[in-house]
N, C-alpha and C positions, 0 to 999 in steps of 0.2 A: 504494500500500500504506500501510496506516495505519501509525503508529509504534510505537503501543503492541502491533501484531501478532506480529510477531517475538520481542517480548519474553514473550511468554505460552507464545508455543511455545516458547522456551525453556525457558523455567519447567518443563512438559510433559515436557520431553524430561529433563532431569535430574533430577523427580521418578522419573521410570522409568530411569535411573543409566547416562546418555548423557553424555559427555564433549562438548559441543559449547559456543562462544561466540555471544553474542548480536549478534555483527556477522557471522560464517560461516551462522547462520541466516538472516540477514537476507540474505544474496549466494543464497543457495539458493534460500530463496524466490522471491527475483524473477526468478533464472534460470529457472525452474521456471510462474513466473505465478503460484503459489499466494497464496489469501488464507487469513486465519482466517474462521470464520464468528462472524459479529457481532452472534449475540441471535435470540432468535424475535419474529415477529409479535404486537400482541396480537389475542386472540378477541372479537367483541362480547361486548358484555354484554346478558344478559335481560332485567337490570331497567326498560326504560325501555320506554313504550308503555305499554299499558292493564292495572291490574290483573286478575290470574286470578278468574275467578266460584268463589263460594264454595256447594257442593254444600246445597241444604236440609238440615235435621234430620232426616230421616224415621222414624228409629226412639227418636228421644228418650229415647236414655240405655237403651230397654226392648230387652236383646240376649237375650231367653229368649222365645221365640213359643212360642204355645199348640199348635198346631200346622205341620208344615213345609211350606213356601212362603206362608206367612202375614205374614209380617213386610214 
């Protein structure tokens, strides 16, 4: 069990107005096997690899067709 665990769930438990000491948290815990959980994973990132293809122009700025399905 890391060290700093016990003392977070402490922290925890008395914000939510828990009479408990950080050495009785700590005997509970490990009676118990519990750990804290220690962070997430990171997610890949997109960025790397080959830039995204950039769509042509095709209607150049002209968004009023003369007629519909024309454009």
């Amino acid at each position: 069990m890391n060290r700093s665990e016990y003392r977070k769930i402490t922290h925890d438990l008395r914000d939510l107005g828990e009479a408990c000491g950080k050495h009785r948290v700590y005997r509970l815990m490990k009676a118990e096997s519990l750990c804290a959980q220690r962070g997430y994973g990171r997610r890949p990132r997109h960025g790397a690899g080959q830039p995204a293809a950039v769509a042509p122009n095709r209607l150049q700025r002209q968004f009023e067709p003369t007629s519909p399905n024309q454009a």
